[in-house]
N, C-alpha and C positions, 0 to 999 in steps of 0.2 A: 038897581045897584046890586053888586053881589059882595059878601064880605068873605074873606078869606078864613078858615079855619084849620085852625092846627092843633093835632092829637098828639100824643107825649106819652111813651107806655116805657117805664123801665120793669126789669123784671131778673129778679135773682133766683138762682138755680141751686138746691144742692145738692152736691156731688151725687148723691144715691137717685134722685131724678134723674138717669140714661134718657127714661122715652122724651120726658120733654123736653131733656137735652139737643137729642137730637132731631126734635121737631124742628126747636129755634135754630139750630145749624144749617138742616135743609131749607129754612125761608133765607138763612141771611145768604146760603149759597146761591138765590134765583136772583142775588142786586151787584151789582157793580161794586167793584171799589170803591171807586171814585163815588158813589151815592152812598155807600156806607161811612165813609170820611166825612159827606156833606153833612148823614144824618145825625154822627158824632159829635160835630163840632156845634151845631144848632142845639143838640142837647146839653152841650156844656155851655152853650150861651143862655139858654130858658132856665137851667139851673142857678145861674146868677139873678135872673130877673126873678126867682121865689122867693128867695132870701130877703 
């Protein structure tokens, strides 16, 4: 059997972090839209399931 795992990373930035601004700019640039919307919405769904 294999069981599926799912990781969950949010992460706030501020403003005076440039470098690791745009670290996470260049990772979100290498996904699709369309997977950045899937990974959006999945996150607003797991945040319901914590509360």
């Amino acid at each position: 059997q294999t069981e599926e795992t799912t990781t969950e990373v949010s992460i706030a930035v501020k403003l005076e972090s440039t470098e690791l601004a745009q670290q996470i700019n260049d990772a979100l640039a290498t996904i699709s839209q369309e997977t950045r919307e899937q990974y959006m919405n999945e996150a607003i769904v797991s945040q319901g399931d914590n509360q």
